[in-house]
C-alpha positions in Angstrom: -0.3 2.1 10.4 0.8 0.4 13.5 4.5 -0.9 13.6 4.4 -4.7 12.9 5.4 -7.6 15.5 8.3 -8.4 13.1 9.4 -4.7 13.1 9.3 -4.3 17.3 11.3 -7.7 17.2 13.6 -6.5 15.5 14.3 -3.2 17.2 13.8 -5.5 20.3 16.8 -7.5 19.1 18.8 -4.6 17.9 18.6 -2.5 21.6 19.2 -5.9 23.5 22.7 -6.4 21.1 23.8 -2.9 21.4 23.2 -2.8 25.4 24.7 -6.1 25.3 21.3 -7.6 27.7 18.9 -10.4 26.6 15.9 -9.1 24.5 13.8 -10.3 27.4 15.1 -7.6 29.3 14.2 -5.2 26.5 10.1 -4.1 28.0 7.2 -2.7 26.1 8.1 0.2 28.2 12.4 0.1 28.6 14.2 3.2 29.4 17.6 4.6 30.2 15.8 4.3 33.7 15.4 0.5 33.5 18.0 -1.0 31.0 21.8 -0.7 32.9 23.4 -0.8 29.5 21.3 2.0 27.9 24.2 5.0 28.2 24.2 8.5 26.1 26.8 6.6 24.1 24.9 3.5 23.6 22.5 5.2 23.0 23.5 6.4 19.6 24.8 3.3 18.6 21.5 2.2 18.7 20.3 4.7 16.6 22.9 4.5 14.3 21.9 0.5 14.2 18.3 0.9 13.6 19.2 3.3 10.3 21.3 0.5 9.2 18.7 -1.8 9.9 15.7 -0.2 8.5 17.7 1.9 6.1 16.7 5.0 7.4 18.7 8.6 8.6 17.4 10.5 11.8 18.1 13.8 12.5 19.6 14.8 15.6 16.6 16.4 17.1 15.0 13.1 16.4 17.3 11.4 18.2 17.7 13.7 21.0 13.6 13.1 21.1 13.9 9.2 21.8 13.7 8.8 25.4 12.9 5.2 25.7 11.7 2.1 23.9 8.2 3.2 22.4 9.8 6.4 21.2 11.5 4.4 19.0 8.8 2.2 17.8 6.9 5.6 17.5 9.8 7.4 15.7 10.3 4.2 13.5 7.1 3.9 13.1 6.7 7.3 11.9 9.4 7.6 9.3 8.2 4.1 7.6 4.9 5.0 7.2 6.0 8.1 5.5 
């Protein structure tokens, strides 16, 4: 099962909020590489966001494994299909 539109929105929304960007500047493909905001810190407030969000609880390895935005959809993707 693919991640819904609604679902990539909404992770769209959450990265853009926690790197404090517009969610246009959130790419199919965004990275550490290509979103200024998008720190080791932010980075796991935005993890920490998306289990509030989506009510789920990563494990550090799976955190550590998110290197960029279709990680997460991937990751996300994974753990609500499950």
């Amino acid at each position: 099962m693919a991640l819904s539109p609604d679902n990539v929105d909404r992770l769209r929304e959450i990265a853009a909020q926690t790197f404090a960007v517009d969610p246009s500047d959130i790419a199919d493909d965004a990275s550490p590489d290509t979103v200024e905001g998008w720190t080791s810190f932010n980075h796991l407030t935005l993890m920490s966001a998306v289990e509030g969000e989506f009510g789920l609880r990563f494990s550090m390895g799976e955190m550590s494994a998110v290197k960029d935005f279709p990680s997460l959809c991937a990751l996300v993707e994974r753990r609500l299909s499950a």
